[in-house]
N, C-alpha and C positions, 0 to 999 in steps of 0.2 A: 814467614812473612813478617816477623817481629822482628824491630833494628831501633837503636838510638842513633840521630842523625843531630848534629850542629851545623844549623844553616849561617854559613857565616857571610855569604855575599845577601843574606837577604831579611830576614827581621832580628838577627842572632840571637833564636831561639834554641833552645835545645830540646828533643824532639824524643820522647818515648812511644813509638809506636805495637800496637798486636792487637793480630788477626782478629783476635775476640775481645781480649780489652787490657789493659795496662793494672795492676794490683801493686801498689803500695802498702806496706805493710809495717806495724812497727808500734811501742807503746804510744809515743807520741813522735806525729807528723807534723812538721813545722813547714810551711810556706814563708819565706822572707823576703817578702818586697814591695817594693812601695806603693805596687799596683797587683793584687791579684784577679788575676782574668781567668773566669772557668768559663770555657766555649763546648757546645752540646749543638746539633742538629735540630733538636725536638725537645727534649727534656733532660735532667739532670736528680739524680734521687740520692739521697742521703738516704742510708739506711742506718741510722741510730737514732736513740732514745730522748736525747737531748742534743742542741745547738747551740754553743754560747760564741754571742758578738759583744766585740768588746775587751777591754783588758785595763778596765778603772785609768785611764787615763782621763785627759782634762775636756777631751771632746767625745761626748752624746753617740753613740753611735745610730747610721742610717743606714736603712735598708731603700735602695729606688726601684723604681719597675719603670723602663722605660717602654713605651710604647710606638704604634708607627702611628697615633698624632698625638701624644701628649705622653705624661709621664708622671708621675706620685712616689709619695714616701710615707715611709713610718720613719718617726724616728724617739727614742727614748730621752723623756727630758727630765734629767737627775737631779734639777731641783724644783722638780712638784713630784717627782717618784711616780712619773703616768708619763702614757707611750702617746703620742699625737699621730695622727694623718693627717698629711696633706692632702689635698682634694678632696673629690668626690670619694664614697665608697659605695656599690651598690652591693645586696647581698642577696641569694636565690636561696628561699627556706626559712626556718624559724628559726629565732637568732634569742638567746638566754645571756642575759646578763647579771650576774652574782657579785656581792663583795665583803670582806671581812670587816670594813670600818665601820664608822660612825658618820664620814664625812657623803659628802656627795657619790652616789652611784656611777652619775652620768653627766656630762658636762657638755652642754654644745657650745659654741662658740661662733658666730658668725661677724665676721666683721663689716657690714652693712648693718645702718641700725633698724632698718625693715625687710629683711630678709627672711626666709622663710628658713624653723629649723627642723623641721617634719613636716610631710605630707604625707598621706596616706590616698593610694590608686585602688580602686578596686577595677578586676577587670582589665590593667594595663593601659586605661583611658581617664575613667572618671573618678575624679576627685571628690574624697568624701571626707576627710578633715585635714586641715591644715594648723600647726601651731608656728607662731610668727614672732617674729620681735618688732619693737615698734620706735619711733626715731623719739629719742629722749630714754630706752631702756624699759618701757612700759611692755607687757604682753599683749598677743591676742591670736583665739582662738576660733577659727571659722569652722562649722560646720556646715557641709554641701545635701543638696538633694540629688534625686536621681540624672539630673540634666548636669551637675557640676556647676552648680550655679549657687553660690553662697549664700546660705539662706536666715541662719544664727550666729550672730558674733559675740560671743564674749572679751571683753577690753577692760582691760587691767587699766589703762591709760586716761579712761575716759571718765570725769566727774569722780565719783567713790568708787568705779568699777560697773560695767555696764554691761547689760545684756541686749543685745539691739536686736530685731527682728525683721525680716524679710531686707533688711540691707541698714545700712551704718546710718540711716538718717534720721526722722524724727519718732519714730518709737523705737521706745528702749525703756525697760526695769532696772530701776536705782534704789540701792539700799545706802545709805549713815550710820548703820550700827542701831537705831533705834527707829527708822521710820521705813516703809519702804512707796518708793514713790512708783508711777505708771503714770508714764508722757509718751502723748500719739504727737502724731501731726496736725492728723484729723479729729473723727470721732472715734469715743472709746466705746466699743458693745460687749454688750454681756447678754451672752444667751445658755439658756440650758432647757433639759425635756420638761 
């Protein structure tokens, strides 16, 4: 059932077909063209140790996943020496991240200037911390109660840096470096046993 066919009335393909499967073999296997297209049913397995994409030329190489409603990329950007994704990325499990430098670990990036750059779900529902950017570049930090209802914020943005309570309004703990201040709205109480 194994045959090489050139279809020449129809995509002029040249066609290595068997039963069980096609074996190329050889020190080095070159593919040359301008378009490489691997087509699989279900999946596609590399069985070696290593992958390399790319060959130092003057353009980044990208990897896409296109999907049936959208589509993402990695791609390696050779002058900050760090790999980017497009879009979303979701991940199932405990995710470790290590580095040899001195510089930044980790880098979010969002291009809205209030956009959220972490959130944390417990449960698949409720939201129990959120870290934020804020419009001018300033941070902030929500932490949730059990209803997902924002209940401490920490704001980089606000006066010295502010810690506001039960909602962004008129109490909140302010520090200057030498004094620290406590502003209600209302009345301030102090109780203890």
């Amino acid at each position: 059932e194994s045959h090489i066919e050139y279809n020449e009335n129809g995509d002029d393909h040249l066609t290595l077909s068997g039963t069980v499967g096609v074996v190329v073999s050889g020190s080095s296997v070159v593919v040359d063209s301008s378009t490489a297209v691997i087509k699989a049913p279900t999946q596609v397995e590399l069985a070696t140790d290593q992958i390399w994409i790319g060959e130092n030329t003057t353009t980044d190489p990208k990897i896409s996943f296109i999907g049936a409603g959208g589509s993402g990329h990695i791609h390696w950007d050779s002058s900050d020496d760090s790999f980017v994704v497009e879009d979303k990325i979701s991940v199932s499990g405990s995710v470790q991240i290590s580095g040899s430098t001195s510089g930044d670990l980790l880098t979010l990036y969002n291009a809205v200037d209030n956009g959220e750059f972490i959130k944390c779900i417990t449960g698949d529902t409720g939201t129990s911390i959120e870290l934020n950017g804020q419009v001018g570049g300033g941070g902030l930090i929500k932490v949730f109660d059990d209803n997902s209802t924002a209940r401490i914020y920490l704001a980089g943005d606000q006066g010295n840096g502010r810690v506001y309570l039960y909602d962004m309004g008129g109490e909140y703990i302010e520090g200057d470096g030498a004094n620290l201040t406590v502003t209600a709205g209302g009345v301030i109480e102090l109780s203890g046993s």
